[in-house]
ZAMILO-323070 format. One record per residue (C-alpha): residue number from 1; residue in three letters; chain; x, y, z. Coordinates in steps of 0.2 Angstrom, whole numbers. Each point is the difference from the previous one (the first is absolute). Layout:
+-----+------+-----+-------+-------+-------+
| seq | type | mol |     u |     v |     w |
+-----+------+-----+-------+-------+-------+
| NUM |  ALA |   A |     X |     Y |     Z |
...
+-----+------+-----+-------+-------+-------+
//
This chain:
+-----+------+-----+-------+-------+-------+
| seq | type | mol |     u |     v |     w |
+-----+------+-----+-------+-------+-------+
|   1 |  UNK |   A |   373 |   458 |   198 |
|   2 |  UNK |   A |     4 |    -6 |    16 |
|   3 |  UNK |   A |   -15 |     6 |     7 |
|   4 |  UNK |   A |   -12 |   -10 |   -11 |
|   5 |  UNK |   A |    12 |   -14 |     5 |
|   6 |  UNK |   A |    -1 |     2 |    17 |
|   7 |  UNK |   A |   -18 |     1 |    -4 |
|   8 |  UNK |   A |    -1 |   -15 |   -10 |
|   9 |  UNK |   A |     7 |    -9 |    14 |
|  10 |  UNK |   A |   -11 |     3 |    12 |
|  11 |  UNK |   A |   -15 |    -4 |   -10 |
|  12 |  UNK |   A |     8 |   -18 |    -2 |
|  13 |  UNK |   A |     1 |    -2 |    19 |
|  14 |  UNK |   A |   -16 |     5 |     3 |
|  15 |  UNK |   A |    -7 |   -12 |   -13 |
|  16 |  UNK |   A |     9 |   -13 |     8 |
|  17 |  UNK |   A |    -9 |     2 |    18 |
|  18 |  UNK |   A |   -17 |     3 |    -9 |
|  19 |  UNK |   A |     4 |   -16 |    -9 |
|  20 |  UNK |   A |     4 |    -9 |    15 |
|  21 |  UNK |   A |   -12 |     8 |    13 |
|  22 |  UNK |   A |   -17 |     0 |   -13 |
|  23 |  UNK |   A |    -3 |   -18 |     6 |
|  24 |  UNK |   A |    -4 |     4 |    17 |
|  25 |  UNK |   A |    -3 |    18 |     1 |
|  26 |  UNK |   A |   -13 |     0 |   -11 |
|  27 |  UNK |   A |    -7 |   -18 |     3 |
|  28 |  UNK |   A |   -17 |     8 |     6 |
|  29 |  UNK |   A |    -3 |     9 |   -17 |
|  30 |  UNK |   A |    -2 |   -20 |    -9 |
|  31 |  UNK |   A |    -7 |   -10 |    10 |
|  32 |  UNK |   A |    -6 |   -12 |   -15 |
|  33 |  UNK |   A |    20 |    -3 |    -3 |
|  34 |  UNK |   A |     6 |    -3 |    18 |
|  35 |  UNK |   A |    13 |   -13 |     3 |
|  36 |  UNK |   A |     2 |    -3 |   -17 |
|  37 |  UNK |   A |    17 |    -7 |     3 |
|  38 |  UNK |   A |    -9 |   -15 |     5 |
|  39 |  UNK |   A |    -4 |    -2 |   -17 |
|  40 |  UNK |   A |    18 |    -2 |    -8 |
|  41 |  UNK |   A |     0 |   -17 |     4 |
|  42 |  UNK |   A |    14 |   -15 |     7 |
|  43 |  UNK |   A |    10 |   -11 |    -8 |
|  44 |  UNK |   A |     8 |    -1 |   -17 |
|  45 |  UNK |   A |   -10 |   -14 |    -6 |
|  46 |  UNK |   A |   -17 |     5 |     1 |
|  47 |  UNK |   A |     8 |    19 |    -5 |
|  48 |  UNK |   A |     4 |    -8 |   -17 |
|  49 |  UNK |   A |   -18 |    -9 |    -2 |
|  50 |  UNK |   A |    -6 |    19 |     0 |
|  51 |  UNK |   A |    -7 |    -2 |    17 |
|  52 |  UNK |   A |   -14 |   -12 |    -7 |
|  53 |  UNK |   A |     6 |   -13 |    18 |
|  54 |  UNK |   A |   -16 |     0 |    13 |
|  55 |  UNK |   A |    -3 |   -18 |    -8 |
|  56 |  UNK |   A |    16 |    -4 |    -4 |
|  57 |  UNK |   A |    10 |     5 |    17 |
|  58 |  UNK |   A |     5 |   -17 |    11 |
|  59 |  UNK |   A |    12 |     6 |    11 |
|  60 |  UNK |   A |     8 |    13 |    12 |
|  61 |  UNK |   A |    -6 |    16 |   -11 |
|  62 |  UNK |   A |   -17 |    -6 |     4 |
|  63 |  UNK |   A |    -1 |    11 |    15 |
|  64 |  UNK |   A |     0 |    14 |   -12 |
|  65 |  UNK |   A |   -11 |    -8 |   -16 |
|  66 |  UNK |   A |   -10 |   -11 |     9 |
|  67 |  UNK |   A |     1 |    -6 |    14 |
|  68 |  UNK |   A |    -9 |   -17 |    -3 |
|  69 |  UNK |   A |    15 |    -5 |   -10 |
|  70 |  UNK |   A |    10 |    -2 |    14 |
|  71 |  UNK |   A |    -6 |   -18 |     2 |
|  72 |  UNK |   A |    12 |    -3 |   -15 |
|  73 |  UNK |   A |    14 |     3 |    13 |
|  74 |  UNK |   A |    13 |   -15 |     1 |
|  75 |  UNK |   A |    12 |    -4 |    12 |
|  76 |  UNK |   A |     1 |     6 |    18 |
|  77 |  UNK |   A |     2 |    17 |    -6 |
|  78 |  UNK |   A |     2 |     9 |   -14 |
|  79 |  UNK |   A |     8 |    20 |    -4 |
|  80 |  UNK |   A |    -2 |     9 |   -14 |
|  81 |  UNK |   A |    13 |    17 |    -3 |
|  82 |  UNK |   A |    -3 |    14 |   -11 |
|  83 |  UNK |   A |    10 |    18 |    -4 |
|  84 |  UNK |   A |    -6 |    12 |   -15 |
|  85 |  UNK |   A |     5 |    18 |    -3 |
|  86 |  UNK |   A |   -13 |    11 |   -12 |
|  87 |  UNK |   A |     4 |    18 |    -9 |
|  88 |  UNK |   A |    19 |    -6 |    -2 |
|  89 |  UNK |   A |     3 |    -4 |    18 |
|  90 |  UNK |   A |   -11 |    14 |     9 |
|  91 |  UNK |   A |   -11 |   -12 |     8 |
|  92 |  UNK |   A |     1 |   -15 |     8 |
|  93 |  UNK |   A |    -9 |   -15 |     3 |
|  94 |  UNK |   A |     4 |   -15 |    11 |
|  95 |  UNK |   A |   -10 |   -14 |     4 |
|  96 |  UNK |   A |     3 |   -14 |    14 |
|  97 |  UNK |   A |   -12 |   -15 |     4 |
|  98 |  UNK |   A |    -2 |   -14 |    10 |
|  99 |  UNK |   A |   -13 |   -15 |    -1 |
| 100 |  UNK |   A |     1 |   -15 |    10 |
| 101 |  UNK |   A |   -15 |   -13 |     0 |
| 102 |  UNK |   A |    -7 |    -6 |    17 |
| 103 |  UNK |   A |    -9 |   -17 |    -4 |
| 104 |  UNK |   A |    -6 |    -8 |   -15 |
| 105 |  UNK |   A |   -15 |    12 |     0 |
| 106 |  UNK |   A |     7 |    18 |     4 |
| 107 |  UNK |   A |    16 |    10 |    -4 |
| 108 |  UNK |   A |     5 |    17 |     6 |
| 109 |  UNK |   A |     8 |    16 |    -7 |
| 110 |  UNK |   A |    10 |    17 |     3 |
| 111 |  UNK |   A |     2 |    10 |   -13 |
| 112 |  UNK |   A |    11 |    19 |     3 |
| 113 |  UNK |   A |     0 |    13 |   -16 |
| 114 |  UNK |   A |    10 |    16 |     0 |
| 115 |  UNK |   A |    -4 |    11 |   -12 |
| 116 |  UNK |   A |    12 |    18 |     0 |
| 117 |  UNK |   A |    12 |    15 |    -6 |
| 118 |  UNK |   A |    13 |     6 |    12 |
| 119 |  UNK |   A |    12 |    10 |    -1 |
| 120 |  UNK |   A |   -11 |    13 |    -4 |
| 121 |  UNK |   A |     6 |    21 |    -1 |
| 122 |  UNK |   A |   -10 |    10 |    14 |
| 123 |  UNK |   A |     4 |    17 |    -6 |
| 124 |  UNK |   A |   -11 |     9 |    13 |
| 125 |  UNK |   A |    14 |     7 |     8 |
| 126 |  UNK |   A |    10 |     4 |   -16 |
| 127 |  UNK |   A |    -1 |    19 |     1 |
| 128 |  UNK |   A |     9 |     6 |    17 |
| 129 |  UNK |   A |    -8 |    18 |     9 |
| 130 |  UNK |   A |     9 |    10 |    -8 |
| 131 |  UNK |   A |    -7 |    -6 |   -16 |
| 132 |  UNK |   A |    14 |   -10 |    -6 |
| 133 |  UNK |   A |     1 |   -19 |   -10 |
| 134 |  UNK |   A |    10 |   -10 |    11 |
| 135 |  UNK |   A |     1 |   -17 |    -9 |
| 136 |  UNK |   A |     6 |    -9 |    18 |
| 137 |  UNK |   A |   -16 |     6 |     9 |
| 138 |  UNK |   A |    -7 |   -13 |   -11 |
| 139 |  UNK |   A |    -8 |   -17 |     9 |
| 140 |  UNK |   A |    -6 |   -16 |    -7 |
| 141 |  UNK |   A |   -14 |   -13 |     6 |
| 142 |  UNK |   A |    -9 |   -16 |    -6 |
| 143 |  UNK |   A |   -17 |    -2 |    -6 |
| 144 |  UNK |   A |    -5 |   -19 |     4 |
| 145 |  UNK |   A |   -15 |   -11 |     0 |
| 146 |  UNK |   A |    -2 |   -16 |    10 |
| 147 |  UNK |   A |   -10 |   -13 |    -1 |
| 148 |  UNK |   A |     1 |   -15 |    14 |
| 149 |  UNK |   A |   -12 |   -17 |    -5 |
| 150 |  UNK |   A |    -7 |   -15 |    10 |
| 151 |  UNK |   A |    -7 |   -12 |    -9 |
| 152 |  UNK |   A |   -10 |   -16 |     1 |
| 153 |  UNK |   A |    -6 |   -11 |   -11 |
| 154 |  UNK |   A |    -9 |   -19 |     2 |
| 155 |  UNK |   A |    -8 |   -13 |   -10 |
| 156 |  UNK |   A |   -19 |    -4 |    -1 |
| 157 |  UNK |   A |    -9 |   -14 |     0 |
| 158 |  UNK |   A |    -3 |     1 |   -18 |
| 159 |  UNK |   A |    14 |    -7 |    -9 |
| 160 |  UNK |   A |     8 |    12 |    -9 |
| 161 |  UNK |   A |    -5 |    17 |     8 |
| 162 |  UNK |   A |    11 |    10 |    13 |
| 163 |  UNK |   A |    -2 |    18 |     6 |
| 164 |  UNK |   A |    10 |    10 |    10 |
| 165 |  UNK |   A |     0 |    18 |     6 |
| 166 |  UNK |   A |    11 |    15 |     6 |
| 167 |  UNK |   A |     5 |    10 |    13 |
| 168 |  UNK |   A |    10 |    15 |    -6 |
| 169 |  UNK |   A |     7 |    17 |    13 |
| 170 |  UNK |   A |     5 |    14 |   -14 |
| 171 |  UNK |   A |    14 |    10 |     8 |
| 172 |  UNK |   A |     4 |    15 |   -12 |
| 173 |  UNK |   A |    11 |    17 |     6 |
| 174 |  UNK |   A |     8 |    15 |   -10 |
| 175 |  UNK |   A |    15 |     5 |    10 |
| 176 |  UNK |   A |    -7 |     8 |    18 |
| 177 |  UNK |   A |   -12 |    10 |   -12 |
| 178 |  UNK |   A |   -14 |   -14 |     3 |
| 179 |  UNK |   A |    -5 |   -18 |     2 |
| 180 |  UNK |   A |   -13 |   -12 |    -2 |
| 181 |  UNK |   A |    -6 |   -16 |     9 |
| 182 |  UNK |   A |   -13 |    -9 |    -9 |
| 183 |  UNK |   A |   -10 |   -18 |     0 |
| 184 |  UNK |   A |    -8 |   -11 |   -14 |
| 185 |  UNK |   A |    -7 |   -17 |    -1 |
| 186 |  UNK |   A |     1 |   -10 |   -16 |
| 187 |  UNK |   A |    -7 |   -18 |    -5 |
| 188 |  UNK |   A |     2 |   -11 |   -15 |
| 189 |  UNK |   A |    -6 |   -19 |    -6 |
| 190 |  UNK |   A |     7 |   -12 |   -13 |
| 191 |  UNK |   A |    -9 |   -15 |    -8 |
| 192 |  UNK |   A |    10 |   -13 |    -7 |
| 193 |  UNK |   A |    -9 |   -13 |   -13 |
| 194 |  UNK |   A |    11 |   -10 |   -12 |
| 195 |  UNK |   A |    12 |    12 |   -10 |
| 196 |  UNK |   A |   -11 |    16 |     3 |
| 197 |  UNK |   A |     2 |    13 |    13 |
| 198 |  UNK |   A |   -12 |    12 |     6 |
| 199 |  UNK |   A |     2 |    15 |    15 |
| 200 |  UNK |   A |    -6 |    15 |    11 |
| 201 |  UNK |   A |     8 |    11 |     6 |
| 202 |  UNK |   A |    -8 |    14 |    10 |
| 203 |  UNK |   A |    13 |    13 |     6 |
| 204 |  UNK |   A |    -6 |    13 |    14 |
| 205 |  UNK |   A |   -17 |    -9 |     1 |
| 206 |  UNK |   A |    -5 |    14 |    13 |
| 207 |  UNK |   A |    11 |    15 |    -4 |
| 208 |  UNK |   A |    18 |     3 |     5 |
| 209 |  UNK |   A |     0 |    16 |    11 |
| 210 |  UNK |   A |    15 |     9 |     1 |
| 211 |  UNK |   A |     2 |    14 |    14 |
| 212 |  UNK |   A |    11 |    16 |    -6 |
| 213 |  UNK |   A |     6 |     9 |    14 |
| 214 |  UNK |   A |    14 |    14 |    -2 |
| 215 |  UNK |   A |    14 |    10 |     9 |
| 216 |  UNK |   A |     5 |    13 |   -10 |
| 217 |  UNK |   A |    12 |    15 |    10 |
| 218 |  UNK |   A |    -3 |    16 |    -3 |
| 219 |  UNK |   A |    12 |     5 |   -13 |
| 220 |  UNK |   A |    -4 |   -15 |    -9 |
| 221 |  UNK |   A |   -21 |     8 |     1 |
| 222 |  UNK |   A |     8 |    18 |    -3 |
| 223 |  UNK |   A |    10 |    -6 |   -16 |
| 224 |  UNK |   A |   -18 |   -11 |    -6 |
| 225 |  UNK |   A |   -10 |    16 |     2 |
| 226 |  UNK |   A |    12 |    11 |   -11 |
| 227 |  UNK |   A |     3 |   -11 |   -13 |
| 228 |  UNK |   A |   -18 |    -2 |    -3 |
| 229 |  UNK |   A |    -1 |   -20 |     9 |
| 230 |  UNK |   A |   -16 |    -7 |     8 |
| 231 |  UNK |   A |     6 |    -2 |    16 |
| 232 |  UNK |   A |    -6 |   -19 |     4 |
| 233 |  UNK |   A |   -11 |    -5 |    14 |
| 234 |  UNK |   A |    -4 |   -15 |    11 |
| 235 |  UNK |   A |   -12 |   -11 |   -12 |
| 236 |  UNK |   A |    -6 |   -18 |    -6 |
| 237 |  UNK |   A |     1 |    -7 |   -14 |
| 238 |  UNK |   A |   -10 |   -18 |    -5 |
| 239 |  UNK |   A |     7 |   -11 |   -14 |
| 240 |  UNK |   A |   -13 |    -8 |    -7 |
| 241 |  UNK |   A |    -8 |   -20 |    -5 |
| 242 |  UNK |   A |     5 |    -7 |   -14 |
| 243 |  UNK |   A |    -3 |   -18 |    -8 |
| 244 |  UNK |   A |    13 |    -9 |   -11 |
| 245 |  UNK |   A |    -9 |   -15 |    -8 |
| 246 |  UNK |   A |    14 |   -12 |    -9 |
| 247 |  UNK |   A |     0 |   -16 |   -10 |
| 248 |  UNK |   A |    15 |    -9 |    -6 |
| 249 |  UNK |   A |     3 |   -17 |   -10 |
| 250 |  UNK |   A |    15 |   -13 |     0 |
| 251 |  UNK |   A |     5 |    -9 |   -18 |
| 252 |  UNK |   A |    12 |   -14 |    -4 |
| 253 |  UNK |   A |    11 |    -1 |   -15 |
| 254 |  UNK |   A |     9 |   -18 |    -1 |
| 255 |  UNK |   A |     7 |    -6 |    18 |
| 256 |  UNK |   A |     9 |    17 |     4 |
| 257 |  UNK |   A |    -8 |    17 |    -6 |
| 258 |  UNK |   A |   -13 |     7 |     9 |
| 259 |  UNK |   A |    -9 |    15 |    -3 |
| 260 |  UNK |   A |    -9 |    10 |    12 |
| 261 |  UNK |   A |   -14 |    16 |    -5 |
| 262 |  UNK |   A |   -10 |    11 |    10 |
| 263 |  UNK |   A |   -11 |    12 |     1 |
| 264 |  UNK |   A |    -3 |    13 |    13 |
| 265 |  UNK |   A |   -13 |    12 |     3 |
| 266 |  UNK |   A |     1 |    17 |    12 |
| 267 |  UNK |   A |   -16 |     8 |     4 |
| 268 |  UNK |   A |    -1 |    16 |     9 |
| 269 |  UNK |   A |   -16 |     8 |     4 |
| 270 |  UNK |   A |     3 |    19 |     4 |
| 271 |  UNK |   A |    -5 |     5 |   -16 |
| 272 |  UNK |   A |     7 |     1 |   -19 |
| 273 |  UNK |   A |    18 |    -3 |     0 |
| 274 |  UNK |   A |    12 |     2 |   -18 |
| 275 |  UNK |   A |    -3 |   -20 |     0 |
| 276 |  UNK |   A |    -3 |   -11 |   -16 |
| 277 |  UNK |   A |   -19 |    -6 |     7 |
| 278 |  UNK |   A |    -9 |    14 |    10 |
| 279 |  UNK |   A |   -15 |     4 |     6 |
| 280 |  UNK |   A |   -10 |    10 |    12 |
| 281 |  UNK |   A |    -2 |   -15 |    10 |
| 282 |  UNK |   A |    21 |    -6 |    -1 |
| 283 |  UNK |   A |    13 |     3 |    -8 |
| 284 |  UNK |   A |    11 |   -15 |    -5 |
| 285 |  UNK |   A |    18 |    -3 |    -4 |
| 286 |  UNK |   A |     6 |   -18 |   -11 |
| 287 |  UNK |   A |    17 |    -8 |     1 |
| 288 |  UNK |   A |     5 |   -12 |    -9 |
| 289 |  UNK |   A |    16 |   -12 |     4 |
| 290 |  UNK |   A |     8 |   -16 |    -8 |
| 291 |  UNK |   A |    13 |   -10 |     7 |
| 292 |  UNK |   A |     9 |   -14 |    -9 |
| 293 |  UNK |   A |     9 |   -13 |    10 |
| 294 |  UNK |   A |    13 |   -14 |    -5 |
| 295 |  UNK |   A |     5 |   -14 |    12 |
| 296 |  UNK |   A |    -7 |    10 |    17 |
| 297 |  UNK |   A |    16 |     9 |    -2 |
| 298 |  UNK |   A |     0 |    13 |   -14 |
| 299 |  UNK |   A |   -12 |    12 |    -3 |
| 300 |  UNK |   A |    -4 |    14 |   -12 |
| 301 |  UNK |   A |   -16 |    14 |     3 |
| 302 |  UNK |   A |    -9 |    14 |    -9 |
| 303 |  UNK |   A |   -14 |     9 |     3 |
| 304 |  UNK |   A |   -10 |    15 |     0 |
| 305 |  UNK |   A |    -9 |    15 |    11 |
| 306 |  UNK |   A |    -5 |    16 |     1 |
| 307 |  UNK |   A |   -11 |     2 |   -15 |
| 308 |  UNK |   A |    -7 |    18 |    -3 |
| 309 |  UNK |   A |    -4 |    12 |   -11 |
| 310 |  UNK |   A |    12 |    13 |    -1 |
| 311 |  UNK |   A |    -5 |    18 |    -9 |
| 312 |  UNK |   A |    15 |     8 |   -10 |
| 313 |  UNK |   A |     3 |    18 |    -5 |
| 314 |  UNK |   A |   -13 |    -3 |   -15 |
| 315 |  UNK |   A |   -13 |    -6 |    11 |
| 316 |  UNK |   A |    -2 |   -16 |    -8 |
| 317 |  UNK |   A |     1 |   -16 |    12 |
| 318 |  UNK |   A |    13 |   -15 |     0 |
| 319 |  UNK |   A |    -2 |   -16 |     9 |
| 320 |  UNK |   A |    15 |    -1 |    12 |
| 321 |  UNK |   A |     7 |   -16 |     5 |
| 322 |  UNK |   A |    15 |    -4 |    14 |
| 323 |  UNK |   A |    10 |   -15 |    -7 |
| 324 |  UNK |   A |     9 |   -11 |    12 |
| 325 |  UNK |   A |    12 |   -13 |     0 |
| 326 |  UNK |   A |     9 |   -12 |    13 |
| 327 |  UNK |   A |    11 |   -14 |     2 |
| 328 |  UNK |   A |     1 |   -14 |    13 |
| 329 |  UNK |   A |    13 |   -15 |     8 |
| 330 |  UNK |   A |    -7 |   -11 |    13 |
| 331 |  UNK |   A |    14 |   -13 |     6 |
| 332 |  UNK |   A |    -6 |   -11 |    14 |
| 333 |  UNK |   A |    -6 |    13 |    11 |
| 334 |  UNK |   A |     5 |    15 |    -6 |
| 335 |  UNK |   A |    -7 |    12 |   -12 |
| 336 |  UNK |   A |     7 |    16 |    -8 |
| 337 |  UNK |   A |   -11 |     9 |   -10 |
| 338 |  UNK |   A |     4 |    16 |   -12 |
| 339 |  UNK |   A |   -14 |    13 |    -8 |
| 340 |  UNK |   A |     2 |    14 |   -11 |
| 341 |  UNK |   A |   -15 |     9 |     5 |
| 342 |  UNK |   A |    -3 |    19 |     8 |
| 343 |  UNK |   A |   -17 |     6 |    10 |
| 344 |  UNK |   A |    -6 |    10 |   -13 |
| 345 |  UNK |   A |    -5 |     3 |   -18 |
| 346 |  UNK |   A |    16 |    -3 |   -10 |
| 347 |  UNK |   A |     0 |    17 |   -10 |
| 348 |  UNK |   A |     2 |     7 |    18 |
| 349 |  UNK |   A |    10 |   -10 |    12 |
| 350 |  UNK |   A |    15 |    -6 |    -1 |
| 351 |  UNK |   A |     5 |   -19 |    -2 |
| 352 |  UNK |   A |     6 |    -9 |    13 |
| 353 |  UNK |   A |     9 |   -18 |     5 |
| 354 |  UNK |   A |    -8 |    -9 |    14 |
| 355 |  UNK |   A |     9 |   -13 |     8 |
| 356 |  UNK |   A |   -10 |   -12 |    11 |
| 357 |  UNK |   A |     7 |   -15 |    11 |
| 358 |  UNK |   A |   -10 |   -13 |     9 |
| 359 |  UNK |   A |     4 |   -15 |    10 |
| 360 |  UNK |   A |    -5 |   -13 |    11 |
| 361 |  UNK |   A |     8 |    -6 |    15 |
| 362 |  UNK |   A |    -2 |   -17 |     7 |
| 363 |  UNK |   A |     1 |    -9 |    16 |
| 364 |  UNK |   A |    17 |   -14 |     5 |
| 365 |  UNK |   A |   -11 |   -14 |     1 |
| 366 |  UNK |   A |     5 |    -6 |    18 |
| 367 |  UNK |   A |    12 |   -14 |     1 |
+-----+------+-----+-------+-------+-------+
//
């Protein structure tokens, strides 16, 4: 009994470090999926519009939506905050901007994203020489993504229309295992006419290359080879284009109520993916998002993403949906926003509360 205990134990801490260490260590093995924790998303508002924002997004979180809409940007300078844990706590996710206009015609942006586990078990010492466990030659590390963003974004000389583009350095590590340095260009447009809304969004228009190197000791290489591991080499991996075309509309109810709906469209083009509209061409990915606002001050959201087809044990296909919901209070210049939401289908993450704070700072007007 104690033995499949002891057993049982150890196969948990080994779980644990795979768990942790997968997202680096075997980052050359999907390449089609790399840095795909730059597709969680910021900021608990557009999280409870189900992510349906490109068109919508007029402020500091455009740096990471699109970065056009920075030109929505008031006061001198404006921050936006953001902390959410996933798979109860495991993971977190933090989020800090900064936008600050530079003229009537240009505004500027920094966006940082940190994306990790720590804390993890490293159980490749566990077992001593002599072949015993010994639970204190256990050792933890962190498995982290970074992303850094410089953004710009300025009007043209058609009314209505702004674009903007990134610069984005993607710093990610697993322990002293392995590291990556990589670096992406985005750019975006929105087009304002009347109530209507309409964007681009082009995210890694020419490829985010990320280079893998590793320094594994040789016990670490010794205890791989035993267990039957891929010992991970130097590599590259790409992230590919992909295209986000959104729409959105503004109504009024009365003197008050205001009702904002949008539509965004996510096109990938690296072959069929479990999407609601694919092709051999693209694959393409819907969100749907409302938001309904009283006074400028209170807000209520829903929305929708991830649509796919899921297969069940009897083979027959169901349409899965990821609700969301939100809630917002903007008084003067401050906004805290508040989503239900997670980052994946909802029959397989876990829900989680996202809490978002922005605010705008302003210069003493000199005396």
């Amino acid at each position: 009994m104690k033995t499949l205990k002891t057993k049982g134990m150890r196969s948990a801490f080994l779980a644990l470090a795979v768990v942790g260490s997968i997202n680096g260590l075997l980052a050359q093995d999907a390449p089609k999926y790399s840095n795909e924790f730059l597709a969680v998303g910021v900021g608990a508002r557009a999280l409870g519009m189900g992510s349906a924002y490109t068109a919508v997004v007029n402020d500091v979180t455009s740096g990471y939506w699109n970065p056009a809409g920075l030109l929505g940007v008031k006061g001198d300078l404006q921050v936006g905050l953001m902390h959410s844990e996933y798979f109860a706590g495991i993971a977190k996710y933090d989020y800090i901007g900064l936008a600050k206009p530079i003229d009537s015609m240009s505004t500027i942006g920094f966006t940082f994203v940190r994306f990790g586990i720590d804390n993890i078990p490293n159980t490749i010492d566990l077992i001593d020489p002599s072949g015993n466990i010994d639970y204190d030659r256990i050792t933890s590390f962190s498995s982290a993504d970074h992303a850094f963003i410089i953004s710009y974004a300025r009007k043209m000389s058609v009314p209505g229309l702004s674009i903007g583009g990134n610069a984005k350095v993607i710093y990610r590590r697993v322990g002293s295992f392995g590291k990556a340095w990589g670096f992406g260009l985005d750019a975006g447009a929105q087009y304002l006419r009347d109530k209507w809304r309409f964007s681009a969004t082009a995210r890694d228009v020419t490829g985010t290359f990320n280079a893998w190197s590793y320094t594994l000791d040789e016990r670490t290489i010794d205890v791989f080879a035993q267990t039957g591991n891929d010992i991970p080499t130097n590599s590259v991996e790409v992230t590919l284009p992909r295209l986000t075309l959104g729409v959105a509309h503004q109504f009024k109810f009365g003197a008050k109520f205001n009702l904002l709906a949008a539509l965004d469209l996510e096109n990938t083009f690296d072959g069929k993916r479990n999407t609601l509209i694919k092709s051999n061409f693209a694959s393409t990915d819907p969100r749907l998002g409302l938001e309904l606002g009283y006074a400028g001050v209170v807000f209520i959201r829903a929305g929708v993403s991830n649509m796919q087809y899921v297969t069940d044990i009897t083979d027959n296909k169901q349409l899965s949906v990821q609700p969301n919901i939100g809630l917002g209070l903007k008084i003067k210049s401050v906004s805290l926003d508040y989503a239900l939401t997670d980052i994946g289908d909802n029959s397989v993450a876990l829900y989680s509360n996202i809490f978002s704070l922005k605010f705008d700072l302003f210069k003493k007007p000199s005396s």
